[in-house]
N, C-alpha and C positions, 0 to 999 in steps of 0.2 A: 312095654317098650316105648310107647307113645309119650307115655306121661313122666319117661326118663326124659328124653330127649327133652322134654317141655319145661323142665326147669331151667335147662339151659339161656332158652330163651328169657325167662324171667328179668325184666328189667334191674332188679337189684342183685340177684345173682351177676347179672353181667358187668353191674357195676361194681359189687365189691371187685369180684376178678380181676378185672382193668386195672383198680388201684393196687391191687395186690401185686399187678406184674409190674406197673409203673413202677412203685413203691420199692421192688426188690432188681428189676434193671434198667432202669431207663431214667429213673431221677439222678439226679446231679448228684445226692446224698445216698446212696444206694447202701445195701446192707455190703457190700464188698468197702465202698470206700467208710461207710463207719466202723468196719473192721480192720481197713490199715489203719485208721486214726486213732483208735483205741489201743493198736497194740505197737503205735508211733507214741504216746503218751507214757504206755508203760516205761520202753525203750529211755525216753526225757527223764520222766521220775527217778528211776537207778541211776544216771548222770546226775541227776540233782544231788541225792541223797552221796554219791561218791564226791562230788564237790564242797558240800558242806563239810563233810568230814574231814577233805583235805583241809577246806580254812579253817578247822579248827584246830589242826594239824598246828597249819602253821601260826595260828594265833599264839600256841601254849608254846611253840619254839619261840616267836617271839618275847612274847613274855620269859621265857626265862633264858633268851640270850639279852634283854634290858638290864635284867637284875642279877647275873652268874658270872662273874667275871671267869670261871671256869670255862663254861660253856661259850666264851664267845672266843676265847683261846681255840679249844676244840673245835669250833665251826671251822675261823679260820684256817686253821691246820687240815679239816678235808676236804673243805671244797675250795680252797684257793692255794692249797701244797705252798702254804705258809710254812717256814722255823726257824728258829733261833739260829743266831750268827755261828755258833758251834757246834751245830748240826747238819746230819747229811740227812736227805729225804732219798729212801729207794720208794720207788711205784712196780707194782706190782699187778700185771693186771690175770684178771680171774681165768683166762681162755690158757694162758700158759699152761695149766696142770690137766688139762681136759686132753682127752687122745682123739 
């Protein structure tokens, strides 16, 4: 039982320990906050990768409302409820048919 106790005391045992408990609650960088910041990085990454998609969303809209004189007819007719002088525009919105 003696010679359990006696490791304790052992100068290098006590030192690893020290850093071990520093290391995991007491430092600035602790294994808690490198684990919100790893899975705050995750979080960023899938916003990146969803933003990149959008721009190239909207790159290929652009590009082919440059060059489609179709497509830029069709733009403005849904998002600015553009039409022709001899036309009526109904709007119709989605909630109406829902119960």
């Amino acid at each position: 039982m003696k010679k359990f106790f006696s490791i304790f005391y052992n100068k290098y045992v006590l030192a690893i320990a020290f850093f071990v408990v520093w290391m995991l609650f007491i430092d600035q960088r602790d294994v808690f906050y490198v684990w919100q910041q790893k899975h705050q990085l995750q979080a960023l990454q899938l916003k990146k990768q969803y933003y990149e998609a959008q721009i190239k969303q909207v790159q290929s809209d652009l590009d082919n409302l440059q060059h489609n004189p179709a497509a830029i007819e069709k733009f403005a007719r849904e998002k600015y409820l553009m039409k022709k002088p001899n036309e009526d525009v109904f709007i119709v919105q989605g909630d109406v048919f829902h119960n």
